[in-house]
C-alpha positions in Angstrom: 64.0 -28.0 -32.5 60.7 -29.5 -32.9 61.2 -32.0 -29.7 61.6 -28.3 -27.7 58.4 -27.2 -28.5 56.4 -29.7 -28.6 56.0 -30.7 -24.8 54.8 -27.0 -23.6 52.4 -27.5 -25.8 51.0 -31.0 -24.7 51.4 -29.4 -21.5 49.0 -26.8 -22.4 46.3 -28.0 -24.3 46.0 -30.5 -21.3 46.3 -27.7 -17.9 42.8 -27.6 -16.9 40.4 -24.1 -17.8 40.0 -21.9 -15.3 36.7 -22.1 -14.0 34.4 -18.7 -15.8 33.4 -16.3 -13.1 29.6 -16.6 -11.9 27.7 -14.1 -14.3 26.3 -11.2 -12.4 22.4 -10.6 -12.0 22.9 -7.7 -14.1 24.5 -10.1 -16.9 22.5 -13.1 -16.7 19.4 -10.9 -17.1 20.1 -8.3 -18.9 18.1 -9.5 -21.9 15.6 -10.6 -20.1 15.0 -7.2 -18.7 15.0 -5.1 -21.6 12.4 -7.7 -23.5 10.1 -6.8 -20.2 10.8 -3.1 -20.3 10.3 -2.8 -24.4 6.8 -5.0 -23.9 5.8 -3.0 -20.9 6.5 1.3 -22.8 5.2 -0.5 -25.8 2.0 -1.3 -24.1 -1.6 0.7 -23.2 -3.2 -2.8 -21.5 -2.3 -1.3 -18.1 -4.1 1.9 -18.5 -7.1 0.4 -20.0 -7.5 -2.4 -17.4 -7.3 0.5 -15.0 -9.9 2.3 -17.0 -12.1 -0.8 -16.6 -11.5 -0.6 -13.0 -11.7 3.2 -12.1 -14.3 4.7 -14.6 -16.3 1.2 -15.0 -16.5 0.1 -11.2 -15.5 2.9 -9.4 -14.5 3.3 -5.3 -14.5 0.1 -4.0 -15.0 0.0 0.3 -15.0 -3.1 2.3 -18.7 -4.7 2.2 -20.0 -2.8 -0.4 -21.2 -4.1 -3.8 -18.8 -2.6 -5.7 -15.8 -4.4 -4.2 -17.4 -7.7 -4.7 -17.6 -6.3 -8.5 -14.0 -6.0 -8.9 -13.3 -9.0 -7.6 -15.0 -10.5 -9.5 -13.6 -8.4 -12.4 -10.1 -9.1 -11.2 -10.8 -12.9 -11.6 -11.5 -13.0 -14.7 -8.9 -10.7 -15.8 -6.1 -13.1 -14.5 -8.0 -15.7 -16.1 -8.2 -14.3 -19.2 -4.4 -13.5 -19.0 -3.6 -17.6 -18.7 -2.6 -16.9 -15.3 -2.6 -20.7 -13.1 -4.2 -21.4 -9.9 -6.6 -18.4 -10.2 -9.2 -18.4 -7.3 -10.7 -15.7 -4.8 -9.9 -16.7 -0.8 -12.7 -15.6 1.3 -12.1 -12.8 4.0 -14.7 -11.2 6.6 -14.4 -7.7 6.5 -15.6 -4.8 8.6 -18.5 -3.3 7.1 -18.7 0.5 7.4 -21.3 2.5 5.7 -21.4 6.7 5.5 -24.8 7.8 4.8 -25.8 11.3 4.4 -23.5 14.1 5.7 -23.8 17.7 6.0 -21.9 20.5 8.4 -22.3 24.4 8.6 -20.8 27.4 10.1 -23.7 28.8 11.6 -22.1 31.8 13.3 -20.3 34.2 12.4 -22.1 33.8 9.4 -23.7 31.0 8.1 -21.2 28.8 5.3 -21.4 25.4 4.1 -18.3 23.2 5.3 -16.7 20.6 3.1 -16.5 17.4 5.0 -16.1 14.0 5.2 -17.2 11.8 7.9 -13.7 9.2 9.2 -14.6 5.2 8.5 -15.2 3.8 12.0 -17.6 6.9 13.1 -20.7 6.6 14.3 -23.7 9.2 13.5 -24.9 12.2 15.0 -27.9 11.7 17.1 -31.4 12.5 14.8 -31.1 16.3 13.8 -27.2 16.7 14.6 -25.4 18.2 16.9 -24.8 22.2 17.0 -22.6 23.2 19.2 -19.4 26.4 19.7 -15.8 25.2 18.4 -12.8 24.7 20.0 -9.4 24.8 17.8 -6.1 23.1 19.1 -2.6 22.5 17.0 -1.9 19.8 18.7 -2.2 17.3 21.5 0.6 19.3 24.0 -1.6 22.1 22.9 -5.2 20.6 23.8 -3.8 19.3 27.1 -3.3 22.3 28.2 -6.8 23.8 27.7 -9.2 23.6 30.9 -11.6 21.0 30.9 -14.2 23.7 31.1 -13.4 25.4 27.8 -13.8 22.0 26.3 -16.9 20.6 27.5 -20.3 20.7 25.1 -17.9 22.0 22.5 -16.7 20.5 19.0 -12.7 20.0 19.1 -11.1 21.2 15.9 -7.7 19.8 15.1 -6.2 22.3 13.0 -2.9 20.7 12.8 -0.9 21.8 9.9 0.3 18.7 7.3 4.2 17.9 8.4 4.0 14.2 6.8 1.8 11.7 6.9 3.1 9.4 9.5 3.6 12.4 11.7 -0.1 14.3 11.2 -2.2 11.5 10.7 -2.4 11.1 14.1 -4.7 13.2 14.8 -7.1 11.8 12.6 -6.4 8.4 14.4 -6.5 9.5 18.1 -8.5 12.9 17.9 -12.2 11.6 18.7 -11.2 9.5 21.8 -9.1 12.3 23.2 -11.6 15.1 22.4 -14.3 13.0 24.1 -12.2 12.0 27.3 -12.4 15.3 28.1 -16.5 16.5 27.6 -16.0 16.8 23.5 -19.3 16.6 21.6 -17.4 15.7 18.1 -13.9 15.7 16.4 -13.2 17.8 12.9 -9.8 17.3 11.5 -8.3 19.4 9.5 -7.8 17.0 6.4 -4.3 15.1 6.5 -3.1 15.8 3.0 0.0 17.8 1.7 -2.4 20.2 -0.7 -6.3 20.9 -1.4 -8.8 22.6 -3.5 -11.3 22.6 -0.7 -10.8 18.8 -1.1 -11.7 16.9 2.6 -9.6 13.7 3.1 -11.2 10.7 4.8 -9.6 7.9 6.4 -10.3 5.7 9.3 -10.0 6.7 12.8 -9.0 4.6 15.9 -11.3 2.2 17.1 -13.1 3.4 20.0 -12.3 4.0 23.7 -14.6 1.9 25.6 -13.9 4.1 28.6 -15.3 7.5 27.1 -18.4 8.2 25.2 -18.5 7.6 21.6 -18.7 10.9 19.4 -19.0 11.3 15.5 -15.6 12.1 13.8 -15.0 14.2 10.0 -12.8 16.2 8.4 -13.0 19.4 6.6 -10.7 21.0 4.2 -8.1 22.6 5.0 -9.2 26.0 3.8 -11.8 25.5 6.1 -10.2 24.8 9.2 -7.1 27.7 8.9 -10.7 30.2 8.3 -11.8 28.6 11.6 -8.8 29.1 13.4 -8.5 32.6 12.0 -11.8 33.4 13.0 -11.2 32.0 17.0 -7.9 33.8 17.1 -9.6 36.7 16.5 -11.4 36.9 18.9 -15.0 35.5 17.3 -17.0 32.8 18.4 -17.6 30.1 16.3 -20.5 27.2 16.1 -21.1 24.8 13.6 -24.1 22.4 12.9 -23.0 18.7 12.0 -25.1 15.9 10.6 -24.1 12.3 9.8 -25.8 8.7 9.5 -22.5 6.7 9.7 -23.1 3.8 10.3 -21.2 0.4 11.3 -23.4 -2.8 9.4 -22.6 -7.0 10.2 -19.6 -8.0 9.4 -19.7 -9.3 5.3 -18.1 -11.7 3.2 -15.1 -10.2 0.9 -12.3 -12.4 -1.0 -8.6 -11.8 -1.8 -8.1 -12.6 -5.4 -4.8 -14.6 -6.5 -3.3 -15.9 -9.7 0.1 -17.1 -10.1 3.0 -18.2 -13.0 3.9 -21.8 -11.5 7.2 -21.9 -11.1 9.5 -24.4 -13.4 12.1 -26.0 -11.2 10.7 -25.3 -7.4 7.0 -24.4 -7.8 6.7 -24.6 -3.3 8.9 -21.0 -3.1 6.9 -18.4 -4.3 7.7 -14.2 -5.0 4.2 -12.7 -3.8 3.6 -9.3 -5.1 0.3 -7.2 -5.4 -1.7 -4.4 -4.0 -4.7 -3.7 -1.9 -8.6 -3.5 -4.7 -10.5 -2.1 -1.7 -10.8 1.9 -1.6 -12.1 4.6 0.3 -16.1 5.5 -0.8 -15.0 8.7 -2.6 -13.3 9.3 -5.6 -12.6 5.9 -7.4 -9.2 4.4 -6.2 -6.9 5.2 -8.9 -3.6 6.0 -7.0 -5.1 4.4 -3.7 -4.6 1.3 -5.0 -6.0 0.7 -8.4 -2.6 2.0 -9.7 -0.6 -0.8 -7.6 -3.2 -3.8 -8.2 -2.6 -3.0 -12.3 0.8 -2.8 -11.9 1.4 -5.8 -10.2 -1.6 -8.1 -12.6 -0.1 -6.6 -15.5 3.7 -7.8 -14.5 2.9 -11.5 -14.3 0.8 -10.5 -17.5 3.4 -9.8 -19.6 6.0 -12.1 -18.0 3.7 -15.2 -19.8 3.1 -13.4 -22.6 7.0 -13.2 -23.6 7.3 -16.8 -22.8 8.9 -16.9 -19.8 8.5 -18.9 -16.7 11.1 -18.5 -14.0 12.2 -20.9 -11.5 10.0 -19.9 -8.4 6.2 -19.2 -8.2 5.9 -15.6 -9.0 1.8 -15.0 -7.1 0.0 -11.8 -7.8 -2.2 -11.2 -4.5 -4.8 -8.2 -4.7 -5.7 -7.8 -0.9 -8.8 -6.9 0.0 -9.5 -4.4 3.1 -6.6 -2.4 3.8 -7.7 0.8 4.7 -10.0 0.1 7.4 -9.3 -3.4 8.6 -5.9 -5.0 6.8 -8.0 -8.5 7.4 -6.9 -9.7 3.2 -3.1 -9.3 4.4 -3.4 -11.1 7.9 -5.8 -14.1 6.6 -3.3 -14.7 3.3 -0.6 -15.1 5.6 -2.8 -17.1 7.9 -4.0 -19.2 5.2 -0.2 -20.5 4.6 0.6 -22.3 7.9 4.1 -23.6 7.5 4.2 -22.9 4.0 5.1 -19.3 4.7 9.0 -20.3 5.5 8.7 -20.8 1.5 7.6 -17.1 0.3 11.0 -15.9 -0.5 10.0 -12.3 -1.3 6.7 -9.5 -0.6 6.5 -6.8 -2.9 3.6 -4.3 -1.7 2.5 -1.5 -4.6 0.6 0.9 -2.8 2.3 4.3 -3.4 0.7 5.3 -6.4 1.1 5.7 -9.9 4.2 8.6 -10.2 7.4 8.8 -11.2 8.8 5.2 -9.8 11.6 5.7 -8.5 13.3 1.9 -7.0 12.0 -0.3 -4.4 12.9 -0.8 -0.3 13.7 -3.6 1.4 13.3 -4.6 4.9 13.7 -8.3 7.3 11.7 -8.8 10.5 12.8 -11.0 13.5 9.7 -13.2 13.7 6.7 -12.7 15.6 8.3 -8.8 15.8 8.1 -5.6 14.2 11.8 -5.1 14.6 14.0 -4.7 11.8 16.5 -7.5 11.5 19.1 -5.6 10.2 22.0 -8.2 9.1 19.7 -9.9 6.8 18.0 -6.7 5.7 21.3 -5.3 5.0 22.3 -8.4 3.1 19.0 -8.4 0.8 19.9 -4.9 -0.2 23.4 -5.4 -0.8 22.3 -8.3 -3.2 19.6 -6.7 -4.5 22.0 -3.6 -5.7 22.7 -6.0 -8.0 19.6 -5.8 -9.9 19.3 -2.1 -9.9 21.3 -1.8 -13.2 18.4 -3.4 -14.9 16.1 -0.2 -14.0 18.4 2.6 -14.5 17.0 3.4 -17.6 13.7 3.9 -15.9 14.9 6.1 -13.4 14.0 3.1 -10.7 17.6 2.0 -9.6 17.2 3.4 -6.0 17.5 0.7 -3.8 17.0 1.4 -0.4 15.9 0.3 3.7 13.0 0.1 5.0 10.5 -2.0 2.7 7.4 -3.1 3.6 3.7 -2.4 3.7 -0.1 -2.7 5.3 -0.6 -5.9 3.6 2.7 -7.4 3.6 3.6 -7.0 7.1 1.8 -10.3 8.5 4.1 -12.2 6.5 6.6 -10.3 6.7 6.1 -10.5 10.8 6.7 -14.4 9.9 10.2 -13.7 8.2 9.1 -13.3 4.8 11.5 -10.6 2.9 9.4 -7.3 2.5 9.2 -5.1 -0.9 7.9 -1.9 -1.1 7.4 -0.1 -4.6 8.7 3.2 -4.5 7.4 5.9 -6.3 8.2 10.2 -6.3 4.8 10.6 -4.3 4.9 14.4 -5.6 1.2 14.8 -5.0 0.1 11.6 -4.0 -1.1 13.2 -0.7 -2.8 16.1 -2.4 -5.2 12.7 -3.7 -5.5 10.8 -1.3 -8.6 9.6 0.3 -10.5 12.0 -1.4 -12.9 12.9 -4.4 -10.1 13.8 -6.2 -8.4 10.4 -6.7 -9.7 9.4 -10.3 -8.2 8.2 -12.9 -7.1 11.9 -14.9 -4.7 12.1 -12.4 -2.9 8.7 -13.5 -0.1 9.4 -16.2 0.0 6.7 -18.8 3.7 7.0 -19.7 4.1 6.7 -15.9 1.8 3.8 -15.4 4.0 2.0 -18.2 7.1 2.8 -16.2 5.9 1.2 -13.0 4.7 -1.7 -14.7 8.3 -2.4 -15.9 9.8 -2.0 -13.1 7.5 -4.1 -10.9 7.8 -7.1 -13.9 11.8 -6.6 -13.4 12.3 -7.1 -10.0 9.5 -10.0 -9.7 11.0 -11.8 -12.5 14.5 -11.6 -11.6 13.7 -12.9 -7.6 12.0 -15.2 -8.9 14.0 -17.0 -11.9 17.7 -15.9 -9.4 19.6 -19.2 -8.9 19.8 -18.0 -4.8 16.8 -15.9 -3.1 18.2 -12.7 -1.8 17.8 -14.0 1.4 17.4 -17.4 2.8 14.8 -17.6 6.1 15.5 -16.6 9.5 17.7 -19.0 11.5 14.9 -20.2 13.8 12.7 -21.2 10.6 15.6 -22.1 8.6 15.9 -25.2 11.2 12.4 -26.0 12.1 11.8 -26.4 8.1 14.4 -28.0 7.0 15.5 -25.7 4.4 18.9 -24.0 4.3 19.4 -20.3 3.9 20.8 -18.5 1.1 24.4 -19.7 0.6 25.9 -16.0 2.5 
């Protein structure tokens, strides 16, 4: 009997194991993640850097003194979190400077407007301009009016909020239409989703060669429905307008970078930041001091619990987005071929609310075109991650990623991110006096940083990027794509 039993037992104590399955992204970093999230609630570091940022330096435009303060702040902030590699990259920036502005109703009755002149105006000439408004509600509207009616006159473009893609249009294009046909200036009504008599600015189109420069603002949207009111009734209307915009030399700014060297393959690098420029008004907070913190204070406490993961993992804060985007396109300028190396671009620069996932999106190089195979592959991987931020309410994966200051390298291939957040009220903020620091949620900052120091340290420690390169740079580089 013992001869029977013995040989299926030789037989298997010798059969060869069956291989474990791969562990899922979910499994393999599971600890990982809730080490980063626990580190990140625990913590008030975020909301005091952005304290230091806000309150202690305030709005931050391209060329002013200010910016070159918080670069300088940012600096030694990542140095003083032990990040490597810290160093500011120069960047010539559009210098645009707003000077004293005033406007006025001066008939029917005489009323102070709130205003704010649009980055890229020039001035009124010495004493202003005073001169009988015309409103329009949109551009098939104004084509429409006789040349006559609109002649000598100031063009109002009282063009209700519908989104900001959609309305922010007007605030691009309206000067150089209005002064194609005879305009003498351009008010917008202010492209925001709510106000308290609260103008938004934000930078026009560059000029029209071909038609005469004329001085652009907005005024609040209170303002503008009164106008229209007041012209639909029948009443004329003329306002007085005064500005000393004015455009200065172009002046020396810097991006500022730190990075987490990477353990095993330091040359492929997970680039996330935000843009430390900011409108002159207000100072910054959700536009982008919020996504600048959120994305320093990821790598910051990624080394402070120890960890180093496999790839680079760069923080970038960009400098000149809102009226220029020259940090974005000379970072990915300054990378020559190592660009086919930046796995991954995660852009934070939707505020500080609820966060609620991330988007993803693949360009064809050289294009703006979504290419959609490997975007739809880099979500479908990336779904594997979202487990990991369920319990932050961030697991929302979705298309379409990207950003301002992502999209030269994305335009070279690179993988795009963009941080997701509720964006509630964001637009009720934006570009305006409002945007300080009271209206940042702590609890909420704390979320976003977690999040953000989630995904960056999972694409960068993954065995596989979510995404190898494009075909065309997979070959010229030498580098294989992403096993598929």
């Amino acid at each position: 009997m013992l001869s029977v039993w013995v040989i299926p037992l030789v037989v298997l104590a010798t059969a060869p194991a069956k291989p474990a399955a791969p562990a899922t992204l979910e499994a393999r970093y599971r600890d990982d993640a809730a080490r980063i999230i626990g580190a990140a609630l625990a913590s008030d570091h975020a909301y005091r850097r952005l304290s230091q940022l806000c309150d202690g330096i305030g709005n931050r435009l391209s060329g002013s003194k200010s910016l070159e303060r918080a670069t300088a702040w940012a600096a030694g902030a990542m140095k003083e979190d032990g990040l490597d590699g810290v160093r500011l990259q120069p960047v010539t920036v559009p210098v645009w400077v707003r000077g004293a502005e005033r406007a006025e109703m001066i008939e029917p009755r005489r009323y102070p407007l709130a205003m704010l002149g649009l980055g890229r105006s020039i001035g009124t000439p010495k004493g202003g301009i005073t001169a009988e408004v015309i409103a329009t509600g949109s551009f098939e509207e104004f084509a429409k009016v006789p040349d006559d009616s609109i002649r000598g006159k100031i063009v109002l473009w009282d063009v209700p909020y519908t989104g900001y893609g959609q309305t922010v249009r007007y605030r691009g294009r309206g000067a150089n239409d209005a002064a194609k046909r005879g305009a003498v200036a351009s008010l917008v009504r202010s492209v925001g989703s709510a106000s308290l008599h609260t103008p938004h600015t934000g930078a026009m189109s560059a000029y029209n060669d071909t038609v005469p420069r004329i001085p652009a603002a907005a005024i609040t949207i209170e303002d503008s429905k009164m106008i229209r009111r007041l012209l639909d009734s029948g009443s004329r209307v003329r306002v007085h307008l005064e500005m000393s915009a004015d455009t200065l030399p172009w002046a020396l700014s810097h991006n500022v970078i730190g990075e987490i060297r990477g353990r095993e393959r330091p040359d492929e690098v997970v680039v996330l930041g935000g843009h430390l420029d900011s409108w002159d008004v207000g100072s910054g907070a959700h536009d982008d001091g919020g996504g600048c913190v959120i994305s320093m204070e990821a790598l910051r406490l990624i080394r402070q619990l120890g960890l180093r993961p496999r790839r680079t993992l760069r923080c970038v804060l960009w400098t000149n987005e809102e009226n220029g985007a020259r940090g974005g396109s000379v970072y990915a300028d300054s990378l020559g071929r190592a660009v086919e190396h930046h796995v991954a671009a995660i852009e934070s620069d939707g505020g500080v609310e609820r966060v609620t996932g991330f988007s993803f999106r693949a360009l064809f190089p050289g294009t703006g075109i979504t290419d959609t195979v490997r975007t739809a592959l880099a979500l479908s991987r990336a779904k594997g991650i979202a487990p990991l931020l369920a319990g932050l309410g961030a697991d929302r994966f979705v298309l379409n990623g990207g950003g301002t200051d992502i999209e030269p390298i994305m335009r070279k291939g690179v993988l795009g991110i963009g941080h997701e957040t509720a964006m509630e009220h964001y637009f009720d903020w934006h570009h305006t006096n409002a945007d300080m620091l009271d209206k940042v949620d702590p609890v909420e900052l704390r979320k976003n940083v977690a999040a953000m120091a989630v995904l960056a340290w999972v694409l960068a420690d993954m065995p596989e990027p979510l995404v190898g390169p494009p075909p065309t740079q997979a070959g010229a580089s030498g580098t294989p794509a992403a096993k598929q």
